[in-house]
Residue, then its C-alpha position, 0 to 999 in steps of 0.5 A: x551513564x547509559x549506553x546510548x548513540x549520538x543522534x545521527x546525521x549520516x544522510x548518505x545513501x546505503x549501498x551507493x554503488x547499487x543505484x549505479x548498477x541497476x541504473x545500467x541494469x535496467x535497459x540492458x536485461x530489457x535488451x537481454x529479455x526480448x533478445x532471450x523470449x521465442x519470436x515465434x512462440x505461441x503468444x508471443x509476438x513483438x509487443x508482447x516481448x516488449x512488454x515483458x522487457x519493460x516490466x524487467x526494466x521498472x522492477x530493476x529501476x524500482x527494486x535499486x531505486x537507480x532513479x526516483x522511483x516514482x520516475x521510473x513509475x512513468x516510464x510506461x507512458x514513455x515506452x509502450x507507444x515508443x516501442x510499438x506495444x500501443x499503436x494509433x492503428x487497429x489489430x487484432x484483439x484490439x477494443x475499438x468503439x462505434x462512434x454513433x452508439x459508443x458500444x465497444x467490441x474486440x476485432x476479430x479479424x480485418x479485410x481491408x477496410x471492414x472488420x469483423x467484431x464480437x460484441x458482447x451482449x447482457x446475457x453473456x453472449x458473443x454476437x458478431x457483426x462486419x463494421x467499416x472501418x471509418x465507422x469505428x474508433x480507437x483509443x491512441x496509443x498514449x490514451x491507452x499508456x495513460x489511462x491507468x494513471x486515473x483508475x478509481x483506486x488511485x482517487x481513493x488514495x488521494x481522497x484518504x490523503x487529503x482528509x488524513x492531511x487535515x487530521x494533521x493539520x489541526x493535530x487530531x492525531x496527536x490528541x487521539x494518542x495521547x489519549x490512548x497512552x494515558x488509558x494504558x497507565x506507565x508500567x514499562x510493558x503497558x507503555x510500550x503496548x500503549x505507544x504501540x496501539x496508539x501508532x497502529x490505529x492512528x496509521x490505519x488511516x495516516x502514512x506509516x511516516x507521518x504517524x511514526x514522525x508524530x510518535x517519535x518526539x513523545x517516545x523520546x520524552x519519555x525514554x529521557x525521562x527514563x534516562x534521567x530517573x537511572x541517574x539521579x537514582x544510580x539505579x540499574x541502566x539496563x531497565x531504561x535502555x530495554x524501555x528505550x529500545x522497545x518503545x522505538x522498534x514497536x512505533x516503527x513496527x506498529x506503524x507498518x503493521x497498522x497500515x495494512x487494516x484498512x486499504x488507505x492505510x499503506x500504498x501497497x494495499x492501494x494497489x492491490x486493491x486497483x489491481x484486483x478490480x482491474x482483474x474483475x475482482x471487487x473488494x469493499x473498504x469494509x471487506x479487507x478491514x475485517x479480513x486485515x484488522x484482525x490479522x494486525x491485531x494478531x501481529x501487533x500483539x505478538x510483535x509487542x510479546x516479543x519485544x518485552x518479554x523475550x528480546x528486551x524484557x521490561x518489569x512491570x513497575x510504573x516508569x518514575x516521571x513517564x505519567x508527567x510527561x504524558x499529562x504535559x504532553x495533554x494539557x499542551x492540546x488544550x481543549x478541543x479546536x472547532x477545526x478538530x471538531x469539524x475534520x472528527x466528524x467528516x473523518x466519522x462520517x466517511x469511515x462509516x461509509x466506507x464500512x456500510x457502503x455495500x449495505x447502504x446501495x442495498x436500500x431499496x427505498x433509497x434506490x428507488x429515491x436516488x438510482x445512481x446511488x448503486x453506481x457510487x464506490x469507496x473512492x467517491x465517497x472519499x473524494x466527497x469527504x475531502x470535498x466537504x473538508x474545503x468547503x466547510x469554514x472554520x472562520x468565514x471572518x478570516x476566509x479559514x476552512x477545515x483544509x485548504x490547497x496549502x495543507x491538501x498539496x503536501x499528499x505524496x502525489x509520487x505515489x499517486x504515480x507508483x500506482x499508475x505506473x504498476x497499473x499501466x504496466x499490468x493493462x500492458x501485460x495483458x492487452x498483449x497476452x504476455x500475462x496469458x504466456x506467463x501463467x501457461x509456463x508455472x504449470x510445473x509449479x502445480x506439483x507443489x502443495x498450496x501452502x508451501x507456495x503461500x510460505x516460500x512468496x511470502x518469505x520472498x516477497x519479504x526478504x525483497x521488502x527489506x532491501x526495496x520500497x513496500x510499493x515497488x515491491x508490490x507493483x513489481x511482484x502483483x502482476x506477475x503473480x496474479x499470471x502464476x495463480x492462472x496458470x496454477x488454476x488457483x484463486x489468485x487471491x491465494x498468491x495476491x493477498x500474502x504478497x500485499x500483506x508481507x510487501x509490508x512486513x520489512x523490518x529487519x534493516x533501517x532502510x527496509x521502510x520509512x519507519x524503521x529509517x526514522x527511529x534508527x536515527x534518533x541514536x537509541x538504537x544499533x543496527x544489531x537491535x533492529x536485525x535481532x528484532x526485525x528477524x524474529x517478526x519476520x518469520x512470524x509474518x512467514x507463518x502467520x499471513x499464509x495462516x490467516x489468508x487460509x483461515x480467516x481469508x476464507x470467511x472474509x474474503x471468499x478465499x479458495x472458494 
């Protein structure tokens, strides 16, 4: 019989004592911290220590996970008017608003009940002027902590989400893997390449759990199948176990490789994307999908290499009974429902969108026709999609559209929160000139060469990765690194783009992602198979993204330049 496990039913947390230290952890190097930071050092006042004590307090909470994380991702609504960091009352370096023309400019310095201000004018400029103050007006201080919570990148997301849920709901996922593992033929390496493109391209667009959720039943299929075939033949069980093995660690694995080639694809590209254009850098839906869909592409195949030909190797003799179980699996779909129909061409027509948008706004016959068109983004346009998706009907008879509220609510909305709680958090830090004072101490980081900074973050970031949530990794390491690139005088792209892309790239533990949890309990694989071929990917991320982001960054992304 062949070595397998049992499935397994242990739903206990991992390290439960961890939760409880950090839960301790939390508010006491918060303490520690702004007990710790010079009162009177340059750019360092109260709120700025304050900031800075927050932001250990939620990357301890967020890294032990010692309440939900999406909790902690609110505490900045909570604590910054709490603590004074956001105040009703205006200072200096404050944004206030005119009330009878709406246009905003910095204090520069208060008398009394005037204030002088510097308002920034189209051609770059600063003028000054002295306003009153009951003429002027500010946001309050929970307007402030909240704001970020609504920033566009956060509608993107959800506008991805939705029109993902309505792939789901009418199964097109499925059909479009299915189709691609019977293209691929049933020879042990071709049918692991197969699961693994299928899982990679389906989670381009969907969750890594959903996709790895929806992967999982079919691979099972096919490795009891395998199982079956050693025992009715008495043939060599080590074949089969390798298939089993290697099917199961490339759906994981693909799926959070395939995630990072589009920027709805994982949350931590979400929020990278947020952050970066809360820092004034404007990066297009079709702009990371030809700088990071190559890099997948790259990954995906060493990562398949990998696995059968060096950790479990595989022949390439047809699978006996994997072709039935596939072509089952096919005429189960039946034909093509008018749903999938309709959610295929909304999901076709924003796609192509997304990739032509930045041409499209470019079209002076259409400007000149529709003037706002220049103002329209990727968030709209995925929010317009999932708009059409509600009011496009399947059956008017039985009132049945291609998505409704029951299907659109199951989205991760805690994630929607991770977001807004690392954006709050990153405004926090610079509106208080804490992000200024970080990058003015990592000068001593300049002796080091680029490349090696690139390897040692990437190689952090993902050993963090490994025992923390991509997205908690990612909203807790971001903001900081954005301030060690200015302090370093380097792109901070070159620190942003390695940190985003190797937030995913946990695959060495089974708590390390959803994926890697999922198929670890279906009871075919050991822990010891997930370490060996979890390390291994590992280290070809350490070498691979600082590579890419030198190389091809350059060309895609105007890296470096």
């Amino acid at each position: 019989m062949p070595d397998t496990l049992p499935p397994s039913t242990d739903t206990s947390v991992p390290w439960p004592w961890i939760p409880r230290v950090g839960l301790l952890a939390g508010p006491v190097a918060a303490l520690l911290v702004y007990s710790l930071l010079p009162s009177g050092a340059a750019g360092l006042d109260h709120p700025s220590r304050a900031t800075a004590a927050v932001g250990i307090w939620m990357a301890i909470w967020w890294m032990t996970e010692a309440i939900a994380i999406e909790a902690t991702s609110l505490l900045p609504i909570i604590l910054l008017p709490l603590l004074g960091i956001y105040t009703d009352k205006i200072r200096v370096g404050d944004e206030v608003t005119v009330k009878s023309t709406g246009a905003v400019a910095q204090v520069l310095s208060i008398e009394k009940e005037t204030l002088r201000l510097a308002f920034a004018i189209p051609d770059g400029d600063l003028v000054e002027r002295t306003l009153p103050r009951k003429q002027l007006s500010k946001e309050s201080a929970v307007q402030r902590a909240a704001t970020p919570y609504a920033d566009r990148s956060i509608f993107l997301f959800m506008g991805g989400f939705m029109i993902a849920t309505a792939l789901e709901r009418w199964g097109l996922h499925r059909r479009v893997a299915m189709l691609v593992l019977l293209s691929v033929g049933t020879a042990p390496r071709r049918l692991v390449a197969g699961f693994m493109l299928a899982t990679a391209g389906i989670s381009l667009w969907i969750s890594n759990t959903a996709t790895t959720v929806m992967m999982l039943p079919i691979a099972l299929s096919v490795i009891q199948v395998s199982l079956a075939s050693v025992t009715l033949t008495k043939s060599d069980s080590s074949t089969s176990s390798a298939l089993g093995k290697c099917l199961l660690l490339g759906v994981a694995y693909a799926a959070s490789i395939g995630g990072v080639g589009t920027l709805v694809g994982t949350p931590p590209n979400v929020f990278f994307a947020g952050f970066v254009r809360e820092k004034g850098i404007e990066l297009g839906f079709a702009q990371w999908m030809l700088f990071a869909c190559p890099f997948a592409m790259v990954y995906l195949a060493i990562g398949w290499a990998t696995l059968v030909y060096w950790l479990f190797p595989l022949g390439n003799q047809s699978t006996s009974g994997s072709k039935q179980v596939l072509e089952e699996e096919w005429r189960k779909l039946g034909p093509m429902s008018r749903g999938e129909w309709q959610v295929l061409t909304v999901f076709l027509v924003i796609s192509l969108l997304w990739i032509t948008r930045e041409q499209i706004v470019k079209w002076q016959l259409l400007v000149d026709w529709v003037p706002s068109i220049q103002s329209l983004d990727d968030a709209w346009i995925a929010m317009a999609g999932a708009v059409v998706l509600f009011l496009w009907p399947v059956n008017l008879a039985s009132w049945e559209f291609t998505l409704d509220w029951r299907t659109a609510s199951k989205l991760p909305w805690g994630v929607l929160l991770l977001f807004g709680g690392g954006l709050s958090l990153a405004v926090a830090m610079n509106d208080t000139g804490l992000a200024n004072w970080i990058g003015q101490q990592v000068t001593v980081l300049r002796v080091l060469p680029t490349w090696l900074l690139m390897v040692v973050l990437v190689a952090a970031v993902i050993l963090f990765s490994e025992l923390a949530s991509n997205i908690a990794t990612a909203t807790a390491v971001l903001p900081l690194l954005y301030q060690v690139a200015i302090g370093l005088e380097i792109d901070p792209m070159l620190l942003l783009v390695p940190a985003a892309l190797a937030a995913s790239c946990g695959f060495m533990l089974p708590v390390a992602t959803p994926p890697n949890a999922i198929v670890f309990g279906s009871g075919h694989l050991k822990v010891s198979d997930m370490v060996r071929a979890g390390l291994v990917l590992d280290l070809v991320a350490v070498a691979l993204i600082p590579l890419f982001t030198f190389w091809w960054g350059k060309w895609t992304l105007g890296i470096g330049q």
